[in-house]
C-alpha positions as CSV (number, residue, x, y, z in Angstrom):
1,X,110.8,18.7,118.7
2,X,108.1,20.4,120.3
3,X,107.1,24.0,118.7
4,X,106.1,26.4,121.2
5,X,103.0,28.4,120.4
6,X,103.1,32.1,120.2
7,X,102.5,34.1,123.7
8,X,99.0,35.3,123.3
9,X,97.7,33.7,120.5
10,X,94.2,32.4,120.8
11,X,94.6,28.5,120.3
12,X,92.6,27.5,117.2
13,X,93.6,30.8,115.1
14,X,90.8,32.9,116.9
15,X,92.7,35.9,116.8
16,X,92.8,36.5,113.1
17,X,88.3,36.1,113.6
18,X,89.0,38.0,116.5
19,X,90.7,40.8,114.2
20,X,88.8,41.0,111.5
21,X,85.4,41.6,113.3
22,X,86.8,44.3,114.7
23,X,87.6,45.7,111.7
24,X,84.3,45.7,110.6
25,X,82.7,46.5,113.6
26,X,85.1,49.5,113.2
27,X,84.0,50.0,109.4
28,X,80.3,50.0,110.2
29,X,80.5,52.5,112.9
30,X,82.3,55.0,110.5
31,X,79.8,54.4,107.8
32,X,78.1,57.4,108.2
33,X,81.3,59.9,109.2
34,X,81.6,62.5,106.3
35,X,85.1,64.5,106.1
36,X,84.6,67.9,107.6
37,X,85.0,70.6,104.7
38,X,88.8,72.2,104.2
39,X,88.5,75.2,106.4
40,X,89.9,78.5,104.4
41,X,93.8,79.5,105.8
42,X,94.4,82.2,108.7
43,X,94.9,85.0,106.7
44,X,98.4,86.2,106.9
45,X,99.4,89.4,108.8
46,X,99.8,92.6,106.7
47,X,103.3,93.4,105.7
48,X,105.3,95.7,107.5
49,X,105.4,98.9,105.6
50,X,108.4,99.3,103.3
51,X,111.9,101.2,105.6
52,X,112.6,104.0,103.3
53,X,116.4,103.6,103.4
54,X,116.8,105.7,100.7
55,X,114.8,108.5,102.3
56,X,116.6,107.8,105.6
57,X,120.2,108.3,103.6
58,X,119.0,111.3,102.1
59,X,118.0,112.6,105.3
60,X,121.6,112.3,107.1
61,X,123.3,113.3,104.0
62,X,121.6,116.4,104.4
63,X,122.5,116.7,108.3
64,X,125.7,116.1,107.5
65,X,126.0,118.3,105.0
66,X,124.4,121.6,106.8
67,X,126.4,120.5,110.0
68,X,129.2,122.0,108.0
69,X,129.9,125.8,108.5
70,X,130.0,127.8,105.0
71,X,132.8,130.4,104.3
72,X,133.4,133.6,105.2
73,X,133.3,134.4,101.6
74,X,129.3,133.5,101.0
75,X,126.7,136.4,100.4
76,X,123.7,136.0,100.9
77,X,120.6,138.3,99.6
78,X,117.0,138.2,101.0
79,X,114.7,135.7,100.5
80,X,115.9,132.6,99.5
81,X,118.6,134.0,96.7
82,X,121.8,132.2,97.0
83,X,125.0,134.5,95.8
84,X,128.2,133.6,96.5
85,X,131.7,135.6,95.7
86,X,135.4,133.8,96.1
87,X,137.2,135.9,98.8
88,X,139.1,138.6,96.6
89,X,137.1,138.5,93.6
90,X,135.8,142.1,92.6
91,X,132.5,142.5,93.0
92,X,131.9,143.6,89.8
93,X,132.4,139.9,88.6
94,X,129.1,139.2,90.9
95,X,127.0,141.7,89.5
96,X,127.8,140.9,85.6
97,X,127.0,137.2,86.5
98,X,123.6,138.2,87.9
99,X,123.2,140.3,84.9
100,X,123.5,137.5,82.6
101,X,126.5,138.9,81.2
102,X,128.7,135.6,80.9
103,X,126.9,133.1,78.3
104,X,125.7,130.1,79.6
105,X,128.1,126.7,78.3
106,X,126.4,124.0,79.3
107,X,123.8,122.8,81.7
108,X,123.1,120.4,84.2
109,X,119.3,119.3,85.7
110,X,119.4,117.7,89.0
111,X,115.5,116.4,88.8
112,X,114.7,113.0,90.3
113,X,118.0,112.8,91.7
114,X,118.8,111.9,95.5
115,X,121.4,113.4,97.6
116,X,124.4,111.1,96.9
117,X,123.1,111.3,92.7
118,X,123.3,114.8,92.5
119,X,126.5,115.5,94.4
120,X,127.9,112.9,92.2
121,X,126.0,114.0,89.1
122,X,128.0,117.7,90.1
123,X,131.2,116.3,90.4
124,X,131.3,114.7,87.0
125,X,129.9,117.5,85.6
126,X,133.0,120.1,86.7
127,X,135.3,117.3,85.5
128,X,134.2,117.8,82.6
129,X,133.7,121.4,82.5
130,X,137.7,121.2,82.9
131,X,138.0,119.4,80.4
132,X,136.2,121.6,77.8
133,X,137.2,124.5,79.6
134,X,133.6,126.4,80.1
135,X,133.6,129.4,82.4
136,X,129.8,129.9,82.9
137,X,127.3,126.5,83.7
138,X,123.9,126.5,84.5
139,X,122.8,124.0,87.2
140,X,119.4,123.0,87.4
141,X,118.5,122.2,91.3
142,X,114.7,122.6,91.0
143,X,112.2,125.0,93.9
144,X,111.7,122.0,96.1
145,X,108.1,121.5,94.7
146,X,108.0,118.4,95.7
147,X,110.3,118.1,98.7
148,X,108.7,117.3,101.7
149,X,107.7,120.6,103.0
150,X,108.2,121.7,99.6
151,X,111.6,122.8,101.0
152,X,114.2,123.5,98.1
153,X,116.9,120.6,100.1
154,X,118.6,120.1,96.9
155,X,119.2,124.3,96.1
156,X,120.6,124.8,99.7
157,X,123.4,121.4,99.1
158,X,124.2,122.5,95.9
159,X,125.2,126.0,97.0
160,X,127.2,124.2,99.8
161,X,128.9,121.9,97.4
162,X,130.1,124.4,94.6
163,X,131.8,126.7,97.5
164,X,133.9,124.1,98.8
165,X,135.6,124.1,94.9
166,X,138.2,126.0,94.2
167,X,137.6,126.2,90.5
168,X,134.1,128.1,91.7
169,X,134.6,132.0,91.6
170,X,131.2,132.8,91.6
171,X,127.5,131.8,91.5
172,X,124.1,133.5,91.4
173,X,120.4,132.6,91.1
174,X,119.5,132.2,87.6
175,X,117.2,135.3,85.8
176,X,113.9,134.3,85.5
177,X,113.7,133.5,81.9
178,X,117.0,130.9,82.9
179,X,114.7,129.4,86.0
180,X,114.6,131.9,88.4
181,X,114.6,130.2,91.8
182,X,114.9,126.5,90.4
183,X,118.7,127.2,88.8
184,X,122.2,129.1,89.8
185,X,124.7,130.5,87.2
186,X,128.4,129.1,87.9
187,X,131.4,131.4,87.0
188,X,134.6,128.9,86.7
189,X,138.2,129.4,86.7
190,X,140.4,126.9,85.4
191,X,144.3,127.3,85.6
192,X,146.5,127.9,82.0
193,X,147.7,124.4,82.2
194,X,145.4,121.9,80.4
195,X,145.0,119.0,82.8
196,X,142.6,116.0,83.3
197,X,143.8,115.2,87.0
């Protein structure tokens, strides 16, 4: 049986010479080739800057919040003095508070906290004032020092938030020597029945 030689195959076994002086021809004209040096990485783009959701929340919580219109029953003095009297409460009741005539329970500081923390923070805190019964509560809300603007944000919301409860007969900037402008006095009313809900 005849054995049929390979289609393009050199006769004689040239092509494996023919192969491997061209791999040296190759090798010798690369001789002198050097690897260029690693160049250094693109430098990366600069971050976006950080979204300030929680700023952004705080904002709109505060929309909302002044969006609402306040009670009939709100006083206020000049300046930035926040009083406020429950409709058909003497006002007797309002000057003895600003007096410093009712003695201060319990107190709560609002410092470092965001919208949403403090309005929860105020909602505990009456809970509990139920619970022990207090009349009179000192809530720390701060000047707004170092609100943008140094706007007092949180003094204005907290006012807001204590007249929408009905437990709430009164409130009045603290005296000075109880922080002034930073804090408002609370006058509560609970009912005789003792009860959690």
């Amino acid at each position: 049986m005849e054995r049929k030689s390979h289609p393009g195959a050199a006769p004689g076994g040239s092509a494996a010479a023919d192969d491997s002086a061209g791999k040296d021809a190759f090798l010798r004209a690369v001789a002198d080739v050097r690897p260029l040096p690693a160049s250094a990485p693109p430098p990366r783009p600069a971050p976006p800057p950080p979204i300030p959701v929680q700023s952004q929340q705080d904002d709109a919580a505060v929309l909302d919040e002044l969006m609402h219109p306040l009670g009939d029953d709100l006083l206020l003095e000049g300046g930035e003095e926040w009083i406020y009297l429950q409709n058909g409460m003497p006002r007797a009741l309002l000057r003895d508070l600003r007096r410093g005539r009712f003695r201060i329970q319990e107190n709560l500081d609002l410092h470092g906290c965001t919208v949403d923390e403090a309005r929860q923070a105020i909602g505990e805190f009456l809970l509990e004032a139920r619970l022990w019964r207090w009349r009179c509560v000192r809530i720390i809300h701060g000047k707004g020092l170092g609100s943008p603007g140094r706007v007092p944000v949180l003094k204005r919301l907290v006012g807001q938030w204590l007249i929408r409860r009905k437990e709430v007969l009164a409130f009045a900037q603290a005296r000075p020597q109880e922080g002034g402008g930073g804090a408002v006095i609370v006058l509560l009313q609970w009912s005789r029945r003792r009860h959690l809900s």
